[in-house]
FITOR-715403 format. One record per atom (N, C-alpha, C, O): residue in one letter; residue number from 1; x, y, z. Coordinates in steps of 0.001 Angstrom, whole numbers, plus 500000, padded with zeros to 6 digits. Example, Ala and Ser with C-alpha at 12.3 -4.5 7.8 and 13.67 -1.06 7.14 Angstrom:
BEGIN
(guba "A" 1 (513190 494310 507800))
(guba "A" 1 (512300 495500 507800))
(guba "A" 1 (513200 496700 507800))
(guba "A" 1 (514236 496681 508465))
(guba "S" 2 (512850 497750 507080))
(guba "S" 2 (513670 498940 507140))
(guba "S" 2 (512900 500030 507870))
(guba "S" 2 (513409 501138 508039))
This chain:
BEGIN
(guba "X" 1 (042941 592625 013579))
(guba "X" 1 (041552 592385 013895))
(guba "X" 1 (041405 591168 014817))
(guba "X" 1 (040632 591058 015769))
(guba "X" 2 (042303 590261 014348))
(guba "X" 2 (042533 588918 015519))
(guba "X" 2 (042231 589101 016694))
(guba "X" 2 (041344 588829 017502))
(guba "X" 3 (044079 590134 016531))
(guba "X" 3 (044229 590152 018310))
(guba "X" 3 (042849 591204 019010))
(guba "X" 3 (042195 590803 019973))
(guba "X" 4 (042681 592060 018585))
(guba "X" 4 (041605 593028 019105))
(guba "X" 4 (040070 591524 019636))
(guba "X" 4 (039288 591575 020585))
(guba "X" 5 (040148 590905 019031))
(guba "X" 5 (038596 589955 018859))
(guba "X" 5 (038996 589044 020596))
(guba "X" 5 (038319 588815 021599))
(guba "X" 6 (040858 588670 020074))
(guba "X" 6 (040883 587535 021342))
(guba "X" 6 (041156 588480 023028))
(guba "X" 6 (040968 588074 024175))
(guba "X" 7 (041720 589996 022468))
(guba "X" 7 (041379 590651 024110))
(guba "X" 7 (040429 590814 024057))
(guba "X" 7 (039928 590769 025181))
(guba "X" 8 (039404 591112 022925))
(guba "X" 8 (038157 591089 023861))
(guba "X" 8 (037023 589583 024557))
(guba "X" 8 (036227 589610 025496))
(guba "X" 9 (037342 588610 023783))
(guba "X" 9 (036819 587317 024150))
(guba "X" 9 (037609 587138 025401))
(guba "X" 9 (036938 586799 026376))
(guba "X" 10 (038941 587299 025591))
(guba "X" 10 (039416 586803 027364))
(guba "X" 10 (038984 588292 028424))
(guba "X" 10 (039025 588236 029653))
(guba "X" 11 (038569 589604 027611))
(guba "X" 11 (038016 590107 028787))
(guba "X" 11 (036644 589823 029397))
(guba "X" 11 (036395 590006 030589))
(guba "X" 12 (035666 589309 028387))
(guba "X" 12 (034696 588644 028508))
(guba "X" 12 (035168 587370 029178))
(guba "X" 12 (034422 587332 030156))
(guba "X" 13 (035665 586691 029225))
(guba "X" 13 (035514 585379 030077))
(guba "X" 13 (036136 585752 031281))
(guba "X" 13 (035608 585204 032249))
(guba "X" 14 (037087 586504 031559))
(guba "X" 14 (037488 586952 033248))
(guba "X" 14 (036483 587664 033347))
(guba "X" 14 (035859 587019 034189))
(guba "X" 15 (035724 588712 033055))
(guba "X" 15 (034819 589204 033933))
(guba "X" 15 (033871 588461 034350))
(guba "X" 15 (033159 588790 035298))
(guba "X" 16 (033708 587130 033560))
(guba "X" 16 (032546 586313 034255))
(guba "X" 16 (032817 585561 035489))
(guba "X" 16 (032007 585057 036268))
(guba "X" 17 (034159 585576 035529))
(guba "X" 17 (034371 584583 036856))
(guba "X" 17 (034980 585993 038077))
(guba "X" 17 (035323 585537 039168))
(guba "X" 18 (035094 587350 037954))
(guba "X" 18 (035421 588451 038177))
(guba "X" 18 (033533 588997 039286))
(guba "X" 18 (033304 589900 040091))
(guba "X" 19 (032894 588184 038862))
(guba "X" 19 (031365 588709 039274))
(guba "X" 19 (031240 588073 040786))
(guba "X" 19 (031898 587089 041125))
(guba "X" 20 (030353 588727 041623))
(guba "X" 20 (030526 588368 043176))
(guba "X" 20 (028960 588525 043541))
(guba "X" 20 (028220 589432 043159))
(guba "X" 21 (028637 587466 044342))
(guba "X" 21 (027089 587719 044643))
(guba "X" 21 (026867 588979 045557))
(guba "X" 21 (027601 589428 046438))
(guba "X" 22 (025800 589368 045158))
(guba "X" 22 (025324 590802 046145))
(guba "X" 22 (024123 590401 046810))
(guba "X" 22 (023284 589931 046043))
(guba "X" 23 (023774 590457 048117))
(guba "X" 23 (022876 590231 048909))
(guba "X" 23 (021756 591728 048520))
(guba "X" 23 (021966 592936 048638))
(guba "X" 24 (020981 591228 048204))
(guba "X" 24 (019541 591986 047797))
(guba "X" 24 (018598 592230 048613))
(guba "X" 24 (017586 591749 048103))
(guba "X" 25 (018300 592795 049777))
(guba "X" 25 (017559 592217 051488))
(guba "X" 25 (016595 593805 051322))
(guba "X" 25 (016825 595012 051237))
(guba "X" 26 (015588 593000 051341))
(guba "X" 26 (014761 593986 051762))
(guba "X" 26 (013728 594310 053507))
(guba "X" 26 (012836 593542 053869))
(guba "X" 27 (014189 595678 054383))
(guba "X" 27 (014070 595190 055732))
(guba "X" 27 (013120 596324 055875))
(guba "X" 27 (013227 597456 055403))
(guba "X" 28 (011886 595674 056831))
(guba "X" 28 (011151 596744 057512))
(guba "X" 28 (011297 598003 057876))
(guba "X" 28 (010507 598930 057698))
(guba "X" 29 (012659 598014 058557))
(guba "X" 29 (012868 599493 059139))
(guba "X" 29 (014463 599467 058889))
(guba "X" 29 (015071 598458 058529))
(guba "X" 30 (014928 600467 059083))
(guba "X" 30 (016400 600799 059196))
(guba "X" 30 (016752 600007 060663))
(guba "X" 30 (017974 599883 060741))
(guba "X" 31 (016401 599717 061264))
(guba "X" 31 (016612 599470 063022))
(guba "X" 31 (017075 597829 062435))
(guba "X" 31 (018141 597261 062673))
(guba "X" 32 (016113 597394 061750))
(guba "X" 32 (016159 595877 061349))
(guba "X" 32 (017423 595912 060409))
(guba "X" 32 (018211 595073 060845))
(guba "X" 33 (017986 596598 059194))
(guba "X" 33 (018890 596582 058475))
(guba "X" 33 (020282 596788 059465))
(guba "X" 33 (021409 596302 059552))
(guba "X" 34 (019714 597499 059933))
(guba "X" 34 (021296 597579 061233))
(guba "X" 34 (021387 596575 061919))
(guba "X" 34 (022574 596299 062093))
(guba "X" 35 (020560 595728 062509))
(guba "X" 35 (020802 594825 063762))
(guba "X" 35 (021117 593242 062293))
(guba "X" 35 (021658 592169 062560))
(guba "X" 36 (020708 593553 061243))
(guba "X" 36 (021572 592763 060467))
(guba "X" 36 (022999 592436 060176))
(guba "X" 36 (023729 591448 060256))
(guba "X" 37 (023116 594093 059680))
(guba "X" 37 (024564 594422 059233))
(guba "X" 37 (025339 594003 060929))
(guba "X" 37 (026525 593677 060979))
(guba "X" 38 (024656 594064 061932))
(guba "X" 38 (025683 594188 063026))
(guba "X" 38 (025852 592353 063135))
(guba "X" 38 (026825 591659 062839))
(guba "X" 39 (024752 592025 063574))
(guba "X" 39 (024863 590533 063456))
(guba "X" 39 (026102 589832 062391))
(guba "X" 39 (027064 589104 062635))
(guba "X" 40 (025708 590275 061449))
(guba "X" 40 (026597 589428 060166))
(guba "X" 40 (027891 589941 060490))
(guba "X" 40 (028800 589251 060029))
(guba "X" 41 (028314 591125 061264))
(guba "X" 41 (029330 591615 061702))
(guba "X" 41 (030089 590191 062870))
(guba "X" 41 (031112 589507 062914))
(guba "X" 42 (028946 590350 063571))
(guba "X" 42 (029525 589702 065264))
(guba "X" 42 (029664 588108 065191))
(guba "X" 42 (030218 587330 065968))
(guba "X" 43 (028859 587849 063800))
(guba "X" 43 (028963 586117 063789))
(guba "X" 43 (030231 585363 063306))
(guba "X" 43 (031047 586066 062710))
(guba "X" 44 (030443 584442 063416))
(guba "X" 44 (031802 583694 062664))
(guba "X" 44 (031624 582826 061689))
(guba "X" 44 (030822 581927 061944))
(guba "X" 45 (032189 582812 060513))
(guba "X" 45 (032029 581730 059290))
(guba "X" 45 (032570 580145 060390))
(guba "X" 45 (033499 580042 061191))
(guba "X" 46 (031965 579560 060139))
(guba "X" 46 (032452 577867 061257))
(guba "X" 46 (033374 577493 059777))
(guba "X" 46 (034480 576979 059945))
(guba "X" 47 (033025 577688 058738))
(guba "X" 47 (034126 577048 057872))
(guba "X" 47 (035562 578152 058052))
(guba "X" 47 (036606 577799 058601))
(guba "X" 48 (035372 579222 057589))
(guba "X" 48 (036532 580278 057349))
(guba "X" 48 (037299 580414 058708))
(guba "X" 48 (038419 580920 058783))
(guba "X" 49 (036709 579995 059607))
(guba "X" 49 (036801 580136 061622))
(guba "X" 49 (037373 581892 061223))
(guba "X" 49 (036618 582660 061820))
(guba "X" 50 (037981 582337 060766))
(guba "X" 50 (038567 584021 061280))
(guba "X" 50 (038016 584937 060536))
(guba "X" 50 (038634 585981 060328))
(guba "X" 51 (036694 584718 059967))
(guba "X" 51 (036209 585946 058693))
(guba "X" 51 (034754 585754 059596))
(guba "X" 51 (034374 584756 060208))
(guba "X" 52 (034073 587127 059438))
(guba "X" 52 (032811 586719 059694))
(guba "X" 52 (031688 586570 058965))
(guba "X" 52 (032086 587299 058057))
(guba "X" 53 (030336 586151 058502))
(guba "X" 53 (029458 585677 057909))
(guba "X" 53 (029788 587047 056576))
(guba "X" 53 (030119 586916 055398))
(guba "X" 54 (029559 588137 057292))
(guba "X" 54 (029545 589409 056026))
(guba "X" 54 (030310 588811 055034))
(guba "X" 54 (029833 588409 053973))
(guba "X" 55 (031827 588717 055436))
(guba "X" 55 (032906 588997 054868))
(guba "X" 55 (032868 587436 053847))
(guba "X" 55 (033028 587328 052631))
(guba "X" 56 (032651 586590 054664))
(guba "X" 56 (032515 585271 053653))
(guba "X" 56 (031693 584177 052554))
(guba "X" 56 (030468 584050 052539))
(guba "X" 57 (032199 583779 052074))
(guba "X" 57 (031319 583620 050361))
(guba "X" 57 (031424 581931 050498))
(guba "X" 57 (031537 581282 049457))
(guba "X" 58 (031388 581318 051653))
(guba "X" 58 (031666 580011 051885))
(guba "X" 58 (029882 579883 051918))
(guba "X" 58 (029121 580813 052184))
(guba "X" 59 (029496 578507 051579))
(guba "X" 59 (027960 578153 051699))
(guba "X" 59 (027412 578364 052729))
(guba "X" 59 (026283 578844 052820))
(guba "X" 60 (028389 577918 054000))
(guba "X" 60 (027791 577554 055058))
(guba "X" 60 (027113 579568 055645))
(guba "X" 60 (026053 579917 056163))
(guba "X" 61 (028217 580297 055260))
(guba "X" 61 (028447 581153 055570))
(guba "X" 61 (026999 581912 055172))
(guba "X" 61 (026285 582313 056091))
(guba "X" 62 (026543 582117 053613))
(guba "X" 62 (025423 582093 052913))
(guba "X" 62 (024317 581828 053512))
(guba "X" 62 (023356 582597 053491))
(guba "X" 63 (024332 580673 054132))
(guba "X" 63 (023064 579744 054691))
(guba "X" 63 (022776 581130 056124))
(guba "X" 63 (021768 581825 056250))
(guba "X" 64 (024033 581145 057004))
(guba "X" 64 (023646 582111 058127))
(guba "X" 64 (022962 583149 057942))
(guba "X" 64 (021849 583402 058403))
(guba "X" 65 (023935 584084 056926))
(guba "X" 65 (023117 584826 056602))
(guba "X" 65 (021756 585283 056147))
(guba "X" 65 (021140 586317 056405))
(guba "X" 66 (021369 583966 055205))
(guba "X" 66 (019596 583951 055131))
(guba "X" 66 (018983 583610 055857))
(guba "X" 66 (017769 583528 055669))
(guba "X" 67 (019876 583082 057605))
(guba "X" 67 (019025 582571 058604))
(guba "X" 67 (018662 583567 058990))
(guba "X" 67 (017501 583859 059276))
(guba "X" 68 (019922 584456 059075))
(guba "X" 68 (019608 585996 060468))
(guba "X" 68 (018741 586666 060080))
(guba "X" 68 (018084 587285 060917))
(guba "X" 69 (018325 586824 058243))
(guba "X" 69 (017807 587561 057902))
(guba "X" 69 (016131 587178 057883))
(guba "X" 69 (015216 588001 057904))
(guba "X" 70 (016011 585778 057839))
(guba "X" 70 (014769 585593 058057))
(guba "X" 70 (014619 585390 059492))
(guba "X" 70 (013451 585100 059750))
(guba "X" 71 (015316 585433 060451))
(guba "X" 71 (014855 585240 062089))
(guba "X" 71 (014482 586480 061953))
(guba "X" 71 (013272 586563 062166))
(guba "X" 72 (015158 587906 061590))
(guba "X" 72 (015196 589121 061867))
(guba "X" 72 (013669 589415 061088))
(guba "X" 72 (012822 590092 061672))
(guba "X" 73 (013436 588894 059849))
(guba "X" 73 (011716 589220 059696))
(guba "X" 73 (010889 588296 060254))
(guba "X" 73 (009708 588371 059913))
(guba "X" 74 (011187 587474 060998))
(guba "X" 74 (010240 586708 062042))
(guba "X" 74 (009826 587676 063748))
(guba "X" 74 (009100 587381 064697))
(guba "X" 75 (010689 588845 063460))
(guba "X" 75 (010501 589558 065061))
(guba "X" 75 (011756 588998 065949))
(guba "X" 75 (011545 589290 067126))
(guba "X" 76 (012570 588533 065843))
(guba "X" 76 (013200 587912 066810))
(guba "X" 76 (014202 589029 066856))
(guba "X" 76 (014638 589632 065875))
(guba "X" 77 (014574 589269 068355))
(guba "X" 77 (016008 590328 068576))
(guba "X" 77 (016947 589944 068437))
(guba "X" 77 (016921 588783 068030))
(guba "X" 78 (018241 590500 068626))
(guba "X" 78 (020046 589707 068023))
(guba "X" 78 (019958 589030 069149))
(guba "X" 78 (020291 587877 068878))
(guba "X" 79 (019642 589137 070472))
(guba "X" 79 (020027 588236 071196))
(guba "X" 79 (019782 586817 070897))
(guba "X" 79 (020709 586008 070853))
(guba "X" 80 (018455 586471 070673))
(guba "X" 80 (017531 585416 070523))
(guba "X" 80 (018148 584709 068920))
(guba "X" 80 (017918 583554 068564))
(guba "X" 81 (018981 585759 068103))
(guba "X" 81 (019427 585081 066864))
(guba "X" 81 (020529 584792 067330))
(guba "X" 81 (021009 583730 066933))
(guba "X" 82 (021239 585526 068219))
(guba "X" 82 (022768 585088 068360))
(guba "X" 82 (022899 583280 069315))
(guba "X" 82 (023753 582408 069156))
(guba "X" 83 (021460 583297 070433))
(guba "X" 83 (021229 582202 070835))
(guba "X" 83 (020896 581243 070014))
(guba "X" 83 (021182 580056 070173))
(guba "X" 84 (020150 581809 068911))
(guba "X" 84 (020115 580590 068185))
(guba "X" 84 (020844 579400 066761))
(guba "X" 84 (020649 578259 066342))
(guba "X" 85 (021957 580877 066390))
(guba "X" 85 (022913 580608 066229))
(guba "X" 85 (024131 579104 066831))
(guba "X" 85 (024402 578053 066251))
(guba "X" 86 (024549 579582 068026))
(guba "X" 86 (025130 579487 069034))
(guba "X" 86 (024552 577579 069499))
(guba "X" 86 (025152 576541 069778))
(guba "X" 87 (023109 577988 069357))
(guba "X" 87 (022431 576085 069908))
(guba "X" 87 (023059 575639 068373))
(guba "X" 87 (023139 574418 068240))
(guba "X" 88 (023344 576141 067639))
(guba "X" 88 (023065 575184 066227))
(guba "X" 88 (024196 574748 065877))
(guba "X" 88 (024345 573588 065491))
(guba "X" 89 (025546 575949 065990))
(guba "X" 89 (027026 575716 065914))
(guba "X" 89 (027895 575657 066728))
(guba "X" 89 (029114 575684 066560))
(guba "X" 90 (027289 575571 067669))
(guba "X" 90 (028420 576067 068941))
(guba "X" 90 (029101 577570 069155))
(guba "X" 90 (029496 578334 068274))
(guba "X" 91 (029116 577751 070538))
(guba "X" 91 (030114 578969 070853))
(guba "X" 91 (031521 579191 070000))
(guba "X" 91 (032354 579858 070613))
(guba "X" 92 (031787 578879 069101))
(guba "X" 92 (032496 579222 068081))
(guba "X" 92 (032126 580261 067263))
(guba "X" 92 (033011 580960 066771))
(guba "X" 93 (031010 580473 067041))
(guba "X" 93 (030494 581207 065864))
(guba "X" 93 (030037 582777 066785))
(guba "X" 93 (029217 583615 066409))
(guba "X" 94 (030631 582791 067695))
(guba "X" 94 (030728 584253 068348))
(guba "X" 94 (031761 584341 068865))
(guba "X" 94 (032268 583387 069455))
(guba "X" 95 (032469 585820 068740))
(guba "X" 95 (033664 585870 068870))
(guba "X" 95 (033905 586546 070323))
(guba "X" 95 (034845 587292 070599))
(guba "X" 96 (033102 586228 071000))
(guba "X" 96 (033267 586199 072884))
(guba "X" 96 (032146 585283 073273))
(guba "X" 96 (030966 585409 073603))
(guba "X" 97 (033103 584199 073076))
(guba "X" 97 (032354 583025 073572))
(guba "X" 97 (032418 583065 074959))
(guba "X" 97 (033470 583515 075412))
(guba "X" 98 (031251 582580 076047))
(guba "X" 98 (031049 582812 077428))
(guba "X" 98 (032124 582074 077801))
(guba "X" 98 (033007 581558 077117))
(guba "X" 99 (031915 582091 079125))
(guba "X" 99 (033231 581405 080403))
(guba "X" 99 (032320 579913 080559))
(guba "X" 99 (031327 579731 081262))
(guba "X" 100 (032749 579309 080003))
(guba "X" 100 (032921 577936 080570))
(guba "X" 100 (034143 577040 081147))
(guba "X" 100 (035320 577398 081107))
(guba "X" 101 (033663 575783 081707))
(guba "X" 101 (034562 574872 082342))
(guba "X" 101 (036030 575113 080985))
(guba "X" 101 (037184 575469 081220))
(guba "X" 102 (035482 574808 079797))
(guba "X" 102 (036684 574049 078646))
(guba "X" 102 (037483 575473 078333))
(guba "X" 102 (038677 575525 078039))
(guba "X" 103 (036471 576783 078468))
(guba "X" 103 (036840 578000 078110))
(guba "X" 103 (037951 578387 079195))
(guba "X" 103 (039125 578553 078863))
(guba "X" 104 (037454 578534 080662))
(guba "X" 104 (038687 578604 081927))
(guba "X" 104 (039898 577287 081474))
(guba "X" 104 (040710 577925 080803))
(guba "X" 105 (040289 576132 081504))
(guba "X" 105 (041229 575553 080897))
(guba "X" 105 (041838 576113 080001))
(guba "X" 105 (043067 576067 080054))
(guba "X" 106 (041311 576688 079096))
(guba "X" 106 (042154 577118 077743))
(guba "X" 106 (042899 578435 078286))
(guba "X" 106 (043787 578776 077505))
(guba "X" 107 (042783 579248 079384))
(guba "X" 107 (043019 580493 079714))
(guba "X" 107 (044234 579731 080837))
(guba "X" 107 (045450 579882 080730))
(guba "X" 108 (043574 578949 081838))
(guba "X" 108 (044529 578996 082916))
(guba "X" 108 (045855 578177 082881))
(guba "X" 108 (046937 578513 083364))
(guba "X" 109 (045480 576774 082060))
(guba "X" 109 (046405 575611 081647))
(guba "X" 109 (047891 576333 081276))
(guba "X" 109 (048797 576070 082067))
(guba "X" 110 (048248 577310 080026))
(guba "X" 110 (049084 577606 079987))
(guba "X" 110 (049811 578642 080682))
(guba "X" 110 (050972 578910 080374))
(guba "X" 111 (049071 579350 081776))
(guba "X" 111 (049324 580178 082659))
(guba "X" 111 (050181 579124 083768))
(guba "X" 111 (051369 579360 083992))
(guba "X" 112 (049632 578200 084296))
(guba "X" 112 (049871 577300 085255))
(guba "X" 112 (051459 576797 084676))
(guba "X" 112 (052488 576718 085347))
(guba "X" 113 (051305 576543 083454))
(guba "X" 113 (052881 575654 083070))
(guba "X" 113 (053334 576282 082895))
(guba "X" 113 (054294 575739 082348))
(guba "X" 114 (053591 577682 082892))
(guba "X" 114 (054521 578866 082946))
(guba "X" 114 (055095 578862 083906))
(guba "X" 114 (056295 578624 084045))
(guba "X" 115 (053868 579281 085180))
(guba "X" 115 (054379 579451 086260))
(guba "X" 115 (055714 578109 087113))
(guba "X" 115 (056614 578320 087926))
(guba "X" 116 (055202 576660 086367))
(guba "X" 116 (055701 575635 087229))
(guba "X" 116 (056875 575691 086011))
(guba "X" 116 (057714 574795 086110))
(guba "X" 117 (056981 576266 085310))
(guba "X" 117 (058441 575872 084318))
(guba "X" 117 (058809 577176 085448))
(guba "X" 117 (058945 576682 086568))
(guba "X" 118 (058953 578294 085460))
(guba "X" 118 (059619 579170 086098))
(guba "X" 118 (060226 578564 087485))
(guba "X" 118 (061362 578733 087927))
(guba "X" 119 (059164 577820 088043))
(guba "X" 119 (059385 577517 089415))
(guba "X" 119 (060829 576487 089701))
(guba "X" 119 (061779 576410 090479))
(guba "X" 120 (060239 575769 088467))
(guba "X" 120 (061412 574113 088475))
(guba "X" 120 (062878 575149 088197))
(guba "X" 120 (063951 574950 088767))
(guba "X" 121 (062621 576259 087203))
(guba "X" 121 (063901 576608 086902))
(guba "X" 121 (064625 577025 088097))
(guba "X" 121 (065714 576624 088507))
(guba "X" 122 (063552 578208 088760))
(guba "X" 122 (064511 578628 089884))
(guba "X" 122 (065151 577852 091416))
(guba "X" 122 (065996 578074 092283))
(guba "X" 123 (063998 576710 091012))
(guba "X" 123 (064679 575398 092243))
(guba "X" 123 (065805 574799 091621))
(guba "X" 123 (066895 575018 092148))
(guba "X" 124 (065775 574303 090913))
(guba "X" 124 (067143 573876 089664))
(guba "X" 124 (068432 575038 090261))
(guba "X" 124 (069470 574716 090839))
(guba "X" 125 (068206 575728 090086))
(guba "X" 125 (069156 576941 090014))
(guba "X" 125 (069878 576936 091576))
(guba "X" 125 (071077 576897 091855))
(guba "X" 126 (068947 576977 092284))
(guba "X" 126 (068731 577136 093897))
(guba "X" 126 (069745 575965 094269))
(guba "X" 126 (070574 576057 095175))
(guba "X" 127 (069554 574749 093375))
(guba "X" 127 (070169 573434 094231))
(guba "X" 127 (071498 573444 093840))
(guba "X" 127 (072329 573053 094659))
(guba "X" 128 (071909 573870 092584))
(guba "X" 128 (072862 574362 092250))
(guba "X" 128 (074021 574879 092943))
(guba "X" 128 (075202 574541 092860))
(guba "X" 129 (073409 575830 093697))
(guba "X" 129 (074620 576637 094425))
(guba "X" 129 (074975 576070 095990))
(guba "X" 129 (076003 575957 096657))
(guba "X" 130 (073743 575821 096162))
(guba "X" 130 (073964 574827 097940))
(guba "X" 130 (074650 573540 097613))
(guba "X" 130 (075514 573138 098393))
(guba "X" 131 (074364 572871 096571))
(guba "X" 131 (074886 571443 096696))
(guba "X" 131 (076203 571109 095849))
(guba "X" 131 (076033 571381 094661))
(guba "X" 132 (077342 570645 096112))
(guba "X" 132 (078480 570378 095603))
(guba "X" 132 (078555 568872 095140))
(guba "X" 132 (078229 567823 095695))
(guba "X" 133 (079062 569140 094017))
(guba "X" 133 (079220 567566 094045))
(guba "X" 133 (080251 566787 094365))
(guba "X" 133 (081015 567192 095242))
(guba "X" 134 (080441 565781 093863))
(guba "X" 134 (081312 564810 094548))
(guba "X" 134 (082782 565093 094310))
(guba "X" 134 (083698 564993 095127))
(guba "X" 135 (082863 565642 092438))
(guba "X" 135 (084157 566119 092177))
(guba "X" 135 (084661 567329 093066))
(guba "X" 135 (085868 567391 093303))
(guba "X" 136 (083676 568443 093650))
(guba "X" 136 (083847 569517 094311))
(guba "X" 136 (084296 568880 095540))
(guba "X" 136 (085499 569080 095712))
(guba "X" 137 (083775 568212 096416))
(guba "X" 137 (084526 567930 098041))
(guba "X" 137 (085258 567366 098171))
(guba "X" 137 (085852 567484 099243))
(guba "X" 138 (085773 566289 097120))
(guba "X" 138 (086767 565171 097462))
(guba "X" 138 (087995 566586 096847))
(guba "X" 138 (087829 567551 096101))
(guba "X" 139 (088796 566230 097364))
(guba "X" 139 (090518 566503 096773))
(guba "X" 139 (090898 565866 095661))
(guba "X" 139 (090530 564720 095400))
(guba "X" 140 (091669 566566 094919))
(guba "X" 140 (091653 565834 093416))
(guba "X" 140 (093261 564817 094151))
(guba "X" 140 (093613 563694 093791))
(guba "X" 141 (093723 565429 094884))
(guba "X" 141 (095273 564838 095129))
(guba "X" 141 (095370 564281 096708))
(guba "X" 141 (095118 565026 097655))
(guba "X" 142 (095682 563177 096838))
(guba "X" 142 (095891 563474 098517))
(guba "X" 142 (096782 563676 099247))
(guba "X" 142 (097617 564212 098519))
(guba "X" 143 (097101 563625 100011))
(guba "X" 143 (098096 564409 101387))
(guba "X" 143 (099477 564235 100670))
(guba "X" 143 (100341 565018 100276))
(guba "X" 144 (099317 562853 100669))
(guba "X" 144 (100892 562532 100278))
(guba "X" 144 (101317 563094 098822))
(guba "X" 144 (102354 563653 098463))
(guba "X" 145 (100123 562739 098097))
(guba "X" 145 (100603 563527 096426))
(guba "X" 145 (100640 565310 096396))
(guba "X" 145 (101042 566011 095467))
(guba "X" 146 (100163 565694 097539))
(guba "X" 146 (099990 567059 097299))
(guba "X" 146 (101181 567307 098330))
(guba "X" 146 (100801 568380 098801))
(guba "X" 147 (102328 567026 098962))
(guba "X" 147 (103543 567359 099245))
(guba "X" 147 (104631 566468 098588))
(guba "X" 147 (105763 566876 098845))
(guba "X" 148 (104579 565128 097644))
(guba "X" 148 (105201 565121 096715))
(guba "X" 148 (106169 566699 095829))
(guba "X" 148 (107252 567278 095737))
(guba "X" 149 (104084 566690 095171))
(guba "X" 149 (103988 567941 093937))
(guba "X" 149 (104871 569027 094646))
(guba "X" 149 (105950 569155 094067))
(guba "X" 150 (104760 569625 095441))
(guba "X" 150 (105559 570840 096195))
(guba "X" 150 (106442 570519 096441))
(guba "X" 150 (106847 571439 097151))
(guba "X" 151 (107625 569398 096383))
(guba "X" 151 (108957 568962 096763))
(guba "X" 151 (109521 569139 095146))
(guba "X" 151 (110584 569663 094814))
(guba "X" 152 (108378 568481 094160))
(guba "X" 152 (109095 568646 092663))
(guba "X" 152 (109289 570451 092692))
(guba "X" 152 (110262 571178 092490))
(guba "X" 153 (107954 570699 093019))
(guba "X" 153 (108332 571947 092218))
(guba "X" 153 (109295 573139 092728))
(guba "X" 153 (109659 574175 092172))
(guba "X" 154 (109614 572494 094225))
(guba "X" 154 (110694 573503 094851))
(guba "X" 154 (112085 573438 094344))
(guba "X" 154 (112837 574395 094157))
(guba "X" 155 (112462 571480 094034))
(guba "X" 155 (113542 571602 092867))
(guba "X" 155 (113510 572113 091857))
(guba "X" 155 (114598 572469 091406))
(guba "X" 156 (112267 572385 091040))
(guba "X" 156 (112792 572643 089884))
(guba "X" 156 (113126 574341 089598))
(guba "X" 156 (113180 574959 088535))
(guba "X" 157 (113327 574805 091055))
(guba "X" 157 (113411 576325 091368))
(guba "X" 157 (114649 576684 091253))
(guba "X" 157 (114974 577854 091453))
């Protein structure tokens, strides 16, 4: 009778922490419930940065969502929520953030040091084969040691 009492007291206490809030939204039209669901789709949690508002249970995340939903019964279109979004958190919180100055840097910067690592390599490479060095032109032996060597080694024939 124990054990029966204590699985059921620990299934009672995991299901309480097992419970998940459900958004309860009541919307004018279906047109408005969609341009919700799509919004909460297209926005970004700024805490979670890779989940979007739907998907996340973070506060901040919460807060958006009762924003979009009351911009969206104020009349306002996704554009005008996604702008206003966007003034409040920055181009972060959409996941095609426009072309800006900092946005082109982030695209071209590592394109550029590709290209100049490739470049240095193949000049590197290039100087390589034209230029000899010092051990290469000098003679390791000179005149006189290099007909020495050929006098030993004809005796030792």
């Amino acid at each position: 009778m124990m054990t029966k009492l204590r699985y059921f007291l620990t299934a009672l206490f995991l299901s309480f922490s097992a419970q998940a809030a459900i958004d309860v939204l009541e919307f004018s039209s279906a047109q408005q419930e969609k341009d919700y669901q799509s919004l909460t789709q297209e926005l970004r949690c700024p805490q979670c940065q890779n989940n979007n508002i739907a998907d996340s249970n973070a506060t901040i995340a919460v807060d958006m969502r009762a924003k979009v939903y009351e911009l969206l019964k104020e009349g306002q279109n996704k554009q005008e929520i996604i702008n206003y979004m966007v003034e409040r958190y920055g181009n972060f919180v959409t996941y095609n953030p426009p072309v800006t100055s900092a946005t082109i840097i982030l695209w071209v910067a590592p394109l550029t040091l590709v290209i100049l690592g490739i470049f240095v390599v193949l000049r590197r490479k290039s100087n390589q084969g034209t230029t000899k060095s010092a051990v290469e032109t000098q003679p390791i032996l000179t005149h006189e040691q290099q007909k020495r060597l050929e006098e030993l080694l004809k005796e030792q024939e």
